[in-house]
KETI-29561 format. One record per residue (C-alpha): chain; x negated, y negated, z. Coordinates in nm, 2 decimals. Each point is the difference from the previous one (the first is absolute). Example, Ala and Ser with C-alpha at 12.3 -4.5 7.8 and 13.67 -1.06 7.14 Angstrom:
BEGIN
+----+--------+--------+--------+
: ch :     xx :     yy :     zz :
+----+--------+--------+--------+
:  A :  -1.23 :   0.45 :   0.78 :
:  A :  -0.14 :  -0.34 :  -0.07 :
+----+--------+--------+--------+
This chain:
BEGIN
+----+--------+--------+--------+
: ch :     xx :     yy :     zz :
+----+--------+--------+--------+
:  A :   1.83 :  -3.53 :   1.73 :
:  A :   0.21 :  -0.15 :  -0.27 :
:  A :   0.09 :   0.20 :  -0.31 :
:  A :  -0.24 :   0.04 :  -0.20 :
:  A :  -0.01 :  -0.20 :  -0.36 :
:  A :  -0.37 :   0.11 :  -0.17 :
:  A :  -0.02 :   0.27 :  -0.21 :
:  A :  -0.23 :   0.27 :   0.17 :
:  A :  -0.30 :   0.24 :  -0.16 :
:  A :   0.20 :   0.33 :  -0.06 :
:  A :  -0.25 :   0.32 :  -0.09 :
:  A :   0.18 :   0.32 :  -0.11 :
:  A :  -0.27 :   0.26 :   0.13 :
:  A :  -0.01 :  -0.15 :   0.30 :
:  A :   0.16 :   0.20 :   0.28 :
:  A :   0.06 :  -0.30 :   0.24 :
:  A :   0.16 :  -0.22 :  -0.27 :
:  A :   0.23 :   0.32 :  -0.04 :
:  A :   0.16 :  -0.06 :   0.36 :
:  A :   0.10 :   0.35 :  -0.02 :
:  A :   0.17 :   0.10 :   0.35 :
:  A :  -0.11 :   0.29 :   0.08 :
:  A :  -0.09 :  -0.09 :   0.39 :
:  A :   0.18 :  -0.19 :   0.25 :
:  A :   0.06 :  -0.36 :  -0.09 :
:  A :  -0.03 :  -0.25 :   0.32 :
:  A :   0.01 :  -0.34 :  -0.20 :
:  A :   0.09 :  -0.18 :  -0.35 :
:  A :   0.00 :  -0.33 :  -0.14 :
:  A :  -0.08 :  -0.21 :  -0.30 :
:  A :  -0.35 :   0.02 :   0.06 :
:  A :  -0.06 :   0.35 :   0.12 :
:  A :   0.10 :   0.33 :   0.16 :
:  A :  -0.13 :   0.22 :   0.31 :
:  A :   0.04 :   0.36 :   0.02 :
:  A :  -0.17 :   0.28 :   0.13 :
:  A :  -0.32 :   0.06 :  -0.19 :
:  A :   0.02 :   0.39 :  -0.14 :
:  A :  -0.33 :   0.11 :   0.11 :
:  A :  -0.07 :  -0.17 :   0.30 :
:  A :   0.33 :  -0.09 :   0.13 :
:  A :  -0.06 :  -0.38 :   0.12 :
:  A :   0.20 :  -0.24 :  -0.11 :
:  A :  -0.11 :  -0.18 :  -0.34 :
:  A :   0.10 :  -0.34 :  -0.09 :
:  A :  -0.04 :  -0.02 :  -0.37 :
:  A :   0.04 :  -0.28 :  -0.23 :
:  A :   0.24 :  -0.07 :  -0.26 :
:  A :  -0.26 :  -0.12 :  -0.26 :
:  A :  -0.30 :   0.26 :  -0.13 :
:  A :  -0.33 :  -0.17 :   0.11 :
:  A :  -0.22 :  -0.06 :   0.27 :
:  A :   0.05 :  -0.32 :   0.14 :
:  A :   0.31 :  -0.16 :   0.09 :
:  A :   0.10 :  -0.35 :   0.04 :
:  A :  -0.14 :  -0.08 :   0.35 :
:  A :   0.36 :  -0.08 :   0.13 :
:  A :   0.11 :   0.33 :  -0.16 :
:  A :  -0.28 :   0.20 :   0.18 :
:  A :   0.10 :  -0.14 :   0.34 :
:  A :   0.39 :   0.10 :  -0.05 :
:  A :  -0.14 :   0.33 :  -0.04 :
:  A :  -0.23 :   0.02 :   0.28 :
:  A :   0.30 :  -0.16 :   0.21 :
:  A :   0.24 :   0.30 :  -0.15 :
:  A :  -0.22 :   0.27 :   0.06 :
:  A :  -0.16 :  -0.14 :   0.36 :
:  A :   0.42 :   0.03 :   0.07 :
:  A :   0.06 :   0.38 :  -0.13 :
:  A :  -0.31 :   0.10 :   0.14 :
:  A :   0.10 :  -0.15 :   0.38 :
:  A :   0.34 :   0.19 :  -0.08 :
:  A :  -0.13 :   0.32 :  -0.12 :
:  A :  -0.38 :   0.04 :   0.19 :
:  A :  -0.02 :  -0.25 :   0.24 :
:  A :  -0.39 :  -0.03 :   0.09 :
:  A :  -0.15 :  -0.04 :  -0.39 :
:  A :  -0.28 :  -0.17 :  -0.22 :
:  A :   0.10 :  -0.10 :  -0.36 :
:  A :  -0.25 :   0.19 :  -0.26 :
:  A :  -0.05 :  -0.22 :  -0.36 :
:  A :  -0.24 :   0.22 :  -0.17 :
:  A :   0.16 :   0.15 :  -0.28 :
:  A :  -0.09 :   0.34 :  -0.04 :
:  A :   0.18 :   0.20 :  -0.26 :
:  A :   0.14 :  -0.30 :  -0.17 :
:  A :  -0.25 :  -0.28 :  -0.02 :
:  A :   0.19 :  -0.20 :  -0.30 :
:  A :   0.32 :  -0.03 :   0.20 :
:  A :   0.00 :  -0.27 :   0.32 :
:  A :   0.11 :   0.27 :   0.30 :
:  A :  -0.07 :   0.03 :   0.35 :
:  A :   0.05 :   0.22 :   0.29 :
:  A :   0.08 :  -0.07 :   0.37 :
:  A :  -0.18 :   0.35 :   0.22 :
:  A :   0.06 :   0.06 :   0.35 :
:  A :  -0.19 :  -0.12 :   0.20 :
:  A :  -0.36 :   0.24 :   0.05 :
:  A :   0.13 :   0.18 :  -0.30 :
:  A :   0.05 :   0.07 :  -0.38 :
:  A :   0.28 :   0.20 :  -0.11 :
:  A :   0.39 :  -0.04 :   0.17 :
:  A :   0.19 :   0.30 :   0.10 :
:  A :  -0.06 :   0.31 :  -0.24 :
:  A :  -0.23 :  -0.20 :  -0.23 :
:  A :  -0.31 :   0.11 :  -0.12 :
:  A :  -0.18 :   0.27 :  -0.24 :
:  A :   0.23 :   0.21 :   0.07 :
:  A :   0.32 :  -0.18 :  -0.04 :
:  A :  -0.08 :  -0.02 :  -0.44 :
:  A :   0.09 :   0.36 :  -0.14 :
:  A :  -0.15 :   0.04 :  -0.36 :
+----+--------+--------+--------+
């Protein structure tokens, strides 16, 4: 992917538009990043823009980055698009395979 010349939707409350890293980071470009999701930890492409719905060719650079960490980092996955905790925010997960939550992820991994 070229850079990237469009303006994108920026929302200040929004956790994923922050890009704060505060888990490991496998991947970033002009159109997204991939790190280690903080609850679960699976790798989570996000996009660059806030919304829901990506250009299509943007959504399959995505899915082609994340398929790539995923084979890296679990090897036998499925890639999980529901967006649970942030529904405004185009995200998705890659899971290993027969499971849900990577290595130390889970309830117990967020301390409040």
């Amino acid at each position: 992917m070229g850079a990237v010349t469009e303006v994108r939707a920026f929302d200040d409350g929004c956790p994923l538009c922050e890009a704060a890293k505060i888990t490991p980071w496998h991947h970033e470009d002009d159109v997204c990043w991939i790190a280690d999701c903080e609850i679960c930890a699976t790798p989570m492409v996000v996009w660059r823009g806030h919304g829901t719905e990506p250009p299509e060719d943007e959504r399959g650079h995505m899915m082609a980055q994340l398929v790539r960490v995923a084979q890296t980092n679990l090897g036998a996955h499925w890639i999980d698009g529901t967006m649970r905790n942030i529904p405004n925010h185009f995200h998705a997960h890659a899971r290993p395979e027969g499971g849900f939550f990577g290595p130390g992820g889970g309830p117990g991994r967020v301390v409040g």
